[in-house]
C-alpha positions in Angstrom: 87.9 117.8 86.0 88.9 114.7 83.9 91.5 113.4 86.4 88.5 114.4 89.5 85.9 112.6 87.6 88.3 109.4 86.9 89.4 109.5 90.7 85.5 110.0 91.6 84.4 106.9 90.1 87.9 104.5 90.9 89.1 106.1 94.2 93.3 105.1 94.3 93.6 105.1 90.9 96.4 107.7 89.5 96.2 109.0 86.6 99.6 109.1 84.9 99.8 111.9 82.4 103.7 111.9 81.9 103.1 108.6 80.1 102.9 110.3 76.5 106.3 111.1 77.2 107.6 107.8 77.2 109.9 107.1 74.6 109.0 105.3 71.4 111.4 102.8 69.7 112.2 104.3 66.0 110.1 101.6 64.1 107.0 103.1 65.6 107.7 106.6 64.1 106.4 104.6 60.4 103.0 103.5 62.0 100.7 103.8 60.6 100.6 103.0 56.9 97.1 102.3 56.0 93.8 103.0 57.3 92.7 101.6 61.0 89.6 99.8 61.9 87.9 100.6 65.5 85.7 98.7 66.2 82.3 99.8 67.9 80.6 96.7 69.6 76.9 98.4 70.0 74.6 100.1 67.4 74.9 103.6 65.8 73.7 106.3 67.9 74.5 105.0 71.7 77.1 106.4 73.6 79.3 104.0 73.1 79.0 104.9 69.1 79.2 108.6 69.9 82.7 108.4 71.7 83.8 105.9 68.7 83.1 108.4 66.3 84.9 111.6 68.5 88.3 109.2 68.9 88.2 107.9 65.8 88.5 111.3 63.9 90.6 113.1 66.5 93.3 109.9 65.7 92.5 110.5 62.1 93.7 113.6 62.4 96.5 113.1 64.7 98.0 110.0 62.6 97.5 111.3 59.2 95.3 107.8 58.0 92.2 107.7 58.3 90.5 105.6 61.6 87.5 103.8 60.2 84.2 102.9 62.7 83.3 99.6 62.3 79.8 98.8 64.2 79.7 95.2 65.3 76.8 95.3 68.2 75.1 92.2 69.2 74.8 90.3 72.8 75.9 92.9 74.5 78.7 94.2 73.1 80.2 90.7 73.0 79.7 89.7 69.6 82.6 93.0 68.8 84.5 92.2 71.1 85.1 88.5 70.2 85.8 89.9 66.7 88.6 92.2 67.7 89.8 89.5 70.0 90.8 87.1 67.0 92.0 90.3 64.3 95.6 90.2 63.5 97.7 91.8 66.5 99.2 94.3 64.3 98.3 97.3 65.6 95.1 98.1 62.6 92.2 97.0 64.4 91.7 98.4 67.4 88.2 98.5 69.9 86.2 101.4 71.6 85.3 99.1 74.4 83.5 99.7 78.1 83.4 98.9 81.5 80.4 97.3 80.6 81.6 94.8 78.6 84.9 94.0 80.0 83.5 94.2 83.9 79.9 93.8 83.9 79.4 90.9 80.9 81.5 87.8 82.8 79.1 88.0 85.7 75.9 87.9 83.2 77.1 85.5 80.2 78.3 82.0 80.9 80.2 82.0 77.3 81.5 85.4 76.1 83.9 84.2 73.3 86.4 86.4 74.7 88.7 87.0 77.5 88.6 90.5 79.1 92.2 90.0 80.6 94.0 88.2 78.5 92.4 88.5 74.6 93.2 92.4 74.8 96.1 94.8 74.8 94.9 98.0 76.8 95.7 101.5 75.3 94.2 104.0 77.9 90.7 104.7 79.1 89.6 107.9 77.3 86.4 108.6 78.7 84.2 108.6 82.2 80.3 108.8 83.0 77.2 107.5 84.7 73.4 106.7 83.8 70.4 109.2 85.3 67.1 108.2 85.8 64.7 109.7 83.0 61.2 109.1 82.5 58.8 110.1 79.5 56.4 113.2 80.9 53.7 111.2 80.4 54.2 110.0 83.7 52.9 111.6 86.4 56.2 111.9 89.0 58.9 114.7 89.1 61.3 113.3 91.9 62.2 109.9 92.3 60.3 109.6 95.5 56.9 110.3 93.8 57.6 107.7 91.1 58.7 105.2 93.7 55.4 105.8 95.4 53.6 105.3 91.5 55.6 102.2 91.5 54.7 100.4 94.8 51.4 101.3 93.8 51.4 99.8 90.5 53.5 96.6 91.3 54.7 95.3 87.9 53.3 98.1 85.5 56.2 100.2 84.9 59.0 98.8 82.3 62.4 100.7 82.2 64.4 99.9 78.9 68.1 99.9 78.6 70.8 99.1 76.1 70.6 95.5 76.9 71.0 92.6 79.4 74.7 93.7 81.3 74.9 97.1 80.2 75.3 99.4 82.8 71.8 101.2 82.2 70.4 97.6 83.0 72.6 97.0 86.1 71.7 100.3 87.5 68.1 99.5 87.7 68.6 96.2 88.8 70.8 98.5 91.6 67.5 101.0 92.1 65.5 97.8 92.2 66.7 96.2 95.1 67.2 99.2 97.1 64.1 100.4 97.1 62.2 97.4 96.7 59.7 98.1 93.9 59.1 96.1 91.4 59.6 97.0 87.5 60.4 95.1 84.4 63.4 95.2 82.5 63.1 95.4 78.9 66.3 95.4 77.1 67.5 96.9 73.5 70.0 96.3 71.0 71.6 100.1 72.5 71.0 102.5 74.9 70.2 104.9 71.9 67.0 102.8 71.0 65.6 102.6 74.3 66.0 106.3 74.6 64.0 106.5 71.2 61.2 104.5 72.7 61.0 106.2 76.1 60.4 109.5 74.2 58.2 107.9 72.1 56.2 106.6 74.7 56.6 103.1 74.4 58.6 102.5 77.6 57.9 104.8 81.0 61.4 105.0 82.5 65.3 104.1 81.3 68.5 104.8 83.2 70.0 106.2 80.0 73.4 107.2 79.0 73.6 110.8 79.4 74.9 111.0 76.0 71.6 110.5 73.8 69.7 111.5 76.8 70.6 115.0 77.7 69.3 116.6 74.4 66.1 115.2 74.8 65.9 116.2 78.4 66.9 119.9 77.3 64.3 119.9 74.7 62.0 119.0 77.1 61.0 115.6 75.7 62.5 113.6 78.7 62.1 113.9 82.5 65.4 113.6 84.3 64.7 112.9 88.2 68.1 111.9 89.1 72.0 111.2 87.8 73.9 108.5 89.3 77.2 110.2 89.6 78.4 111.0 93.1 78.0 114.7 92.0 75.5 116.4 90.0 76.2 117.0 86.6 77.7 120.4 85.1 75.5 120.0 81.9 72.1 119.6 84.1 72.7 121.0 87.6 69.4 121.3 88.6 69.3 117.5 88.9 69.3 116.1 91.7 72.1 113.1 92.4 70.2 109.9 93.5 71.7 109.8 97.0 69.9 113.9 97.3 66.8 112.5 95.9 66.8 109.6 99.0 68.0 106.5 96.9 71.5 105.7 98.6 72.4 102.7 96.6 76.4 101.8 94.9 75.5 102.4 91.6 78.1 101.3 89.2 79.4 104.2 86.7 80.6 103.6 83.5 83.8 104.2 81.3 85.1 103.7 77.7 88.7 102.9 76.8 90.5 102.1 73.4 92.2 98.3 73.6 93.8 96.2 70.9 94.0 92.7 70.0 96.4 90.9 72.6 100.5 90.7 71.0 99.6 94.6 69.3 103.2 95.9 70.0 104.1 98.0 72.5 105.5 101.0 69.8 102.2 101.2 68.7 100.5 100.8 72.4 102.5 103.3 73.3 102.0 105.8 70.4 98.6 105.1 70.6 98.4 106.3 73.9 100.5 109.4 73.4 98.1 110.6 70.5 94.9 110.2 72.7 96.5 111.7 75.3 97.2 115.0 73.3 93.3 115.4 72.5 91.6 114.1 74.9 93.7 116.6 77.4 92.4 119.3 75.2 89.9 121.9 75.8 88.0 121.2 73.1 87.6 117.3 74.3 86.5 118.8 78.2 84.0 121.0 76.5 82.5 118.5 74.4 82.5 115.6 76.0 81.3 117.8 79.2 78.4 119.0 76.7 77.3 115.7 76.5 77.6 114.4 80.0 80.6 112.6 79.9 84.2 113.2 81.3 87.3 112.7 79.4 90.4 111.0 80.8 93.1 109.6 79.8 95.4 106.6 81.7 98.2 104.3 80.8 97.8 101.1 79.8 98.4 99.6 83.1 95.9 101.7 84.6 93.0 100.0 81.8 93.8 96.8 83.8 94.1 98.0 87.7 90.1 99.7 87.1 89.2 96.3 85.5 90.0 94.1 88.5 88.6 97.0 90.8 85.7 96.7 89.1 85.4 93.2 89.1 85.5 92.9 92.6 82.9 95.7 93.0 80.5 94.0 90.4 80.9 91.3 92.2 78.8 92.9 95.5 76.2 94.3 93.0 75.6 91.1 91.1 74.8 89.7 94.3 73.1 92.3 96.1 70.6 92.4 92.8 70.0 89.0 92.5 71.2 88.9 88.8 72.2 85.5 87.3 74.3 84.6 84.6 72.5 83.9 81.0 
């Protein structure tokens, strides 16, 4: 499933699981000594938080020290990973970081305060997933057709929230937006887990959420899902429909999360890094939870953290321009 899911979303890219074999030079056998930082560049309770939280305490447990969370949210995830771009390269800060941010953000920002390519040292991209349409029940639609027709109905009434201005819940309704030509307003939040707060709550219509804070409140009834933008429906809610099934045939970007370090981090520790998130995220336990939750795990090589980058560059490129979304 994990290497599927990975493939799905990045079609030529290879997952190399006989990189934890590599072998490690004898003064990374000592590392670590003290505790690690990761850093988590968006606010408690978004996905991004969620899969800081898993990785952190599965390394925890693997290295023996203990891997601390540090939140650091703020424009977008920039304002963390500017931080973790100027921390000491020495292997004890490291950065739960997302296509998002390293993709999405140079087409949207004019300054970032970092350089996606060449501030960072990838370690391997640990997890896969995709937004899904959700609305609050309040609203009188149960496919995406019939809230289309709501829509064109009600030009300008209807607000979808997201995480903020670049994530990938934002892009993706920029993306539904222009393809089917209805108009509805974008009201960004400081994480994808605050809009999701709102949109039960009422005070928001419609988000293309994370699935991660979403899907409990969809199973409890206290979210609408009409659609998931994966090119498959999703194991944990298979009676959704995929957005191509429910008539909206549109490239909807997906999303993914890897673990990076500040650029010079050695490659002993790169590469024992790797090895250890490798071992869990491989693990049965990691497919059923992170499945649970609407999310794939994976796990690449360093390398690969950079070739899914510049594929992703290129195809942000077409959906930056297709959308009509300019730079801040």
């Amino acid at each position: 499933m994990t290497v599927k899911s990975l493939q799905a979303g990045f079609p030529g890219l290879v997952l190399l699981s006989g990189f934890a074999a590599l072998m490690m030079p004898a003064q990374a056998q000592v590392y670590p000594v003290k505790p690690i930082r990761m850093i988590a560049p968006y606010p408690p309770g978004g996905t991004s938080d969620v899969m800081a939280r898993i990785v952190a305490l599965k390394l925890s447990d693997s290295l023996g020290k203990q891997v601390i969370v540090d939140n650091r949210p703020g424009a977008a995830g920039n304002l963390g990973h500017e931080i973790a771009a100027r921390a000491p390269a020495d292997g004890y800060t490291l950065l739960l970081t997302s296509g998002g941010a390293m993709v999405t953000n140079a087409f949207l920002y004019k300054r970032l305060g970092f350089d996606p390519f060449r501030d960072f040292s990838p370690i391997a991209i640990v997890a896969t997933a995709a937004p899904m349409m959700v609305i609050n029940p309040s609203v009188p639609a149960r496919t995406v057709q019939e809230f289309i027709a709501l829509a064109r109905a009600k030009p300008g009434e209807f607000n979808f929230g997201s995480g903020g201005v670049g994530t990938t819940s934002h892009i993706v309704g920029e993306v539904f937006k222009a393809a089917t030509g209805i108009n509805i307003v974008h009201v960004p939040y400081k994480g994808g887990g605050l809009a999701v707060i709102d949109l039960v709550g009422g005070q928001i219509p419609l988000s293309f959420a994370d699935m991660v804070p979403s899907v409990p409140q969809v199973k409890a009834g206290r979210l609408r899902a009409l659609a998931v933008t994966t090119p498959q429906r999703a194991p944990v809610l298979p009676d959704v429909p995929t957005m191509s099934e429910a008539g909206v045939d549109a490239p909807f970007p997906g999303q993914w999360w890897a673990v990076i370090a500040p650029r010079h981090t050695s490659r002993a520790v790169i590469a024992q890094l790797n090895q250890r998130i490798g071992e869990f995220m491989r693990s049965p336990e990691m497919q059923e939870r992170l499945g649970a939750m609407g999310a794939f795990p994976a796990h690449t090589s360093p390398e690969q953290v950079t070739e899914v980058m510049v594929q992703g560059t290129r195809q942000m490129a077409a959906v930056v321009k297709t959308a009509g979304i300019k730079p801040e």
